[in-house]
N, C-alpha and C positions, 0 to 999 in steps of 0.2 A: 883946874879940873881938866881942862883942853889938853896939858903936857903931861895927863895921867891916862887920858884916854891914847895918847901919840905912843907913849912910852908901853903901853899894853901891848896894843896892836902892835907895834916892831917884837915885841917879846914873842907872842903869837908867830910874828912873820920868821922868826929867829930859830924856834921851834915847829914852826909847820911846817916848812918849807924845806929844812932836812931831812924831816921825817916821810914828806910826799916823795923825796928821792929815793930815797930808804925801799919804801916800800915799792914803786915803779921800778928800780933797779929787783927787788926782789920776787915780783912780777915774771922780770924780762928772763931771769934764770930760772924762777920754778916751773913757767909751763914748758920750756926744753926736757926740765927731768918729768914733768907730767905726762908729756908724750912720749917720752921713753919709756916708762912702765907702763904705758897703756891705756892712763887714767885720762886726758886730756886727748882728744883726735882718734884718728883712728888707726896709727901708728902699732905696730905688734907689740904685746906686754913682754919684758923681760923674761928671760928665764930664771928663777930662785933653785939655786943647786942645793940651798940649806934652807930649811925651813923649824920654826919652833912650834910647839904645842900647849896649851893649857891644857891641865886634867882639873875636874871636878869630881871629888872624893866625897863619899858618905862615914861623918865622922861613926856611925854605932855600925858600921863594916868591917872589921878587922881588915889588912889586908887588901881593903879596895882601892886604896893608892896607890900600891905599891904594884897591882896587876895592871890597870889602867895605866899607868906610866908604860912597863915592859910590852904591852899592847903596840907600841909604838916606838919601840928601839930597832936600831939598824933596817926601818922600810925606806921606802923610796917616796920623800914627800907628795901628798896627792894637791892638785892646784884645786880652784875654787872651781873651777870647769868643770874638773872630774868628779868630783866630790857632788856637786847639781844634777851632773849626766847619771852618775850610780845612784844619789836618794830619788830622782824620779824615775828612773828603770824599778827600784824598790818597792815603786808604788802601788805595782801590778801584785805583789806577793799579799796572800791575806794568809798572815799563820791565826794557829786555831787557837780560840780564847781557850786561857785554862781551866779546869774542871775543878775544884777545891784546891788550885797552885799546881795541879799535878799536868801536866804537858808530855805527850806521846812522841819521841825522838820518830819514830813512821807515819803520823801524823806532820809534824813540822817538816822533813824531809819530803811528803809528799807535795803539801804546799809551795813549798819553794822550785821542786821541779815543773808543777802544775802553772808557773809564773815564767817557765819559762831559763830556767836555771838548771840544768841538768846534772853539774858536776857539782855539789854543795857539799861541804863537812858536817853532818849533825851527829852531835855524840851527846851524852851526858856530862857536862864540866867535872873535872877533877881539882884538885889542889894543885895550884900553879897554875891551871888555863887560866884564858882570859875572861872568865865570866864567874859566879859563884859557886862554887862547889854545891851541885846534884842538881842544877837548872839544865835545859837543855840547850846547849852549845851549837852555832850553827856559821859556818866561815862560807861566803860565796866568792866566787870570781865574777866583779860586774864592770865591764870595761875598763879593763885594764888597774883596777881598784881591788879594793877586799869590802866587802859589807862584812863586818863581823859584831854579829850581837848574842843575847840570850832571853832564853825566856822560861818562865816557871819560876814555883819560890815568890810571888807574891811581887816580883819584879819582870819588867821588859827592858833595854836596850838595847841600842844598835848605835856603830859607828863607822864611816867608811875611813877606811887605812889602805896604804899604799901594801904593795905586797913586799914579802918577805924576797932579800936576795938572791933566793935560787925559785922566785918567782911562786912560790905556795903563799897560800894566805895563812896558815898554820904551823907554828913548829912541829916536829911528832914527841 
């Protein structure tokens, strides 16, 4: 019984004792790349010059994945920074609840300049914009970001996006 408890314990000592290296060695490298993205110390975050996107699609929307995607082709990735700094600039905007789904394009225009937004896109979505065809469509410039959402039609969203290459938040 005595050479089965000895024989344990060295199996243990056999298997622990690689594995406490293992991970103490894996330790000593990852808080170097911790602190170089920013996540460990107070050391500057990396720059991400590529960044990826999830889309969440509503399967009984024809067509909402495939605008949602194009939402978000060829902008300029937005960091977590900015992306926190534009939803709570956001916060000040109050658009106007819809009336039976129906939402007034000089109404929502006026709210978003009334917050403080002066140059805002509000138009009625077409086929092809980024929001559902006959909602009202509204692109802002918010530091350096796009808010771009809709409203009316029984739906709301909004999402902040990096701007488009020649700096519009809109295609025409």
């Amino acid at each position: 019984m005595a050479g089965e408890v000895a024989r344990t314990r060295r199996s243990w000592l056999l298997i622990g004792l690689p594995a406490v290296a293992v991970a103490a060695g894996a330790l000593a490298v990852g808080l170097p790349v911790l602190r170089g993205l920013g996540v460990a110390g107070n050391d500057p975050p990396v720059v991400v010059e590529r960044s990826l996107f999830a889309v969440a699609c509503e399967a009984n929307r024809p067509g909402d994945c495939e605008r949602r995607v194009r939402l978000h082709v060829d902008r300029r990735p937005v960091t977590a920074r900015e992306q926190m700094q534009a939803l709570t600039d956001w916060q000040r905007v109050v658009l106007p609840a819809p009336s039976g789904g129906v939402v007034a394009v000089d109404d929502v225009r006026a709210a978003i300049v009334a917050a403080g937004h002066p140059d805002p896109v509000v138009q009625i979505a077409l086929a092809g914009d980024p929001a559902p065809p006959g909602t009202v469509l509204y692109a802002v410039p918010v530091y350096g970001t796009c808010v771009i959402g809709h409203l009316g039609g029984g739906s709301h969203d909004l999402q902040v996006v990096g701007p488009l290459p020649d700096g519009r938040c809109l295609p025409d």
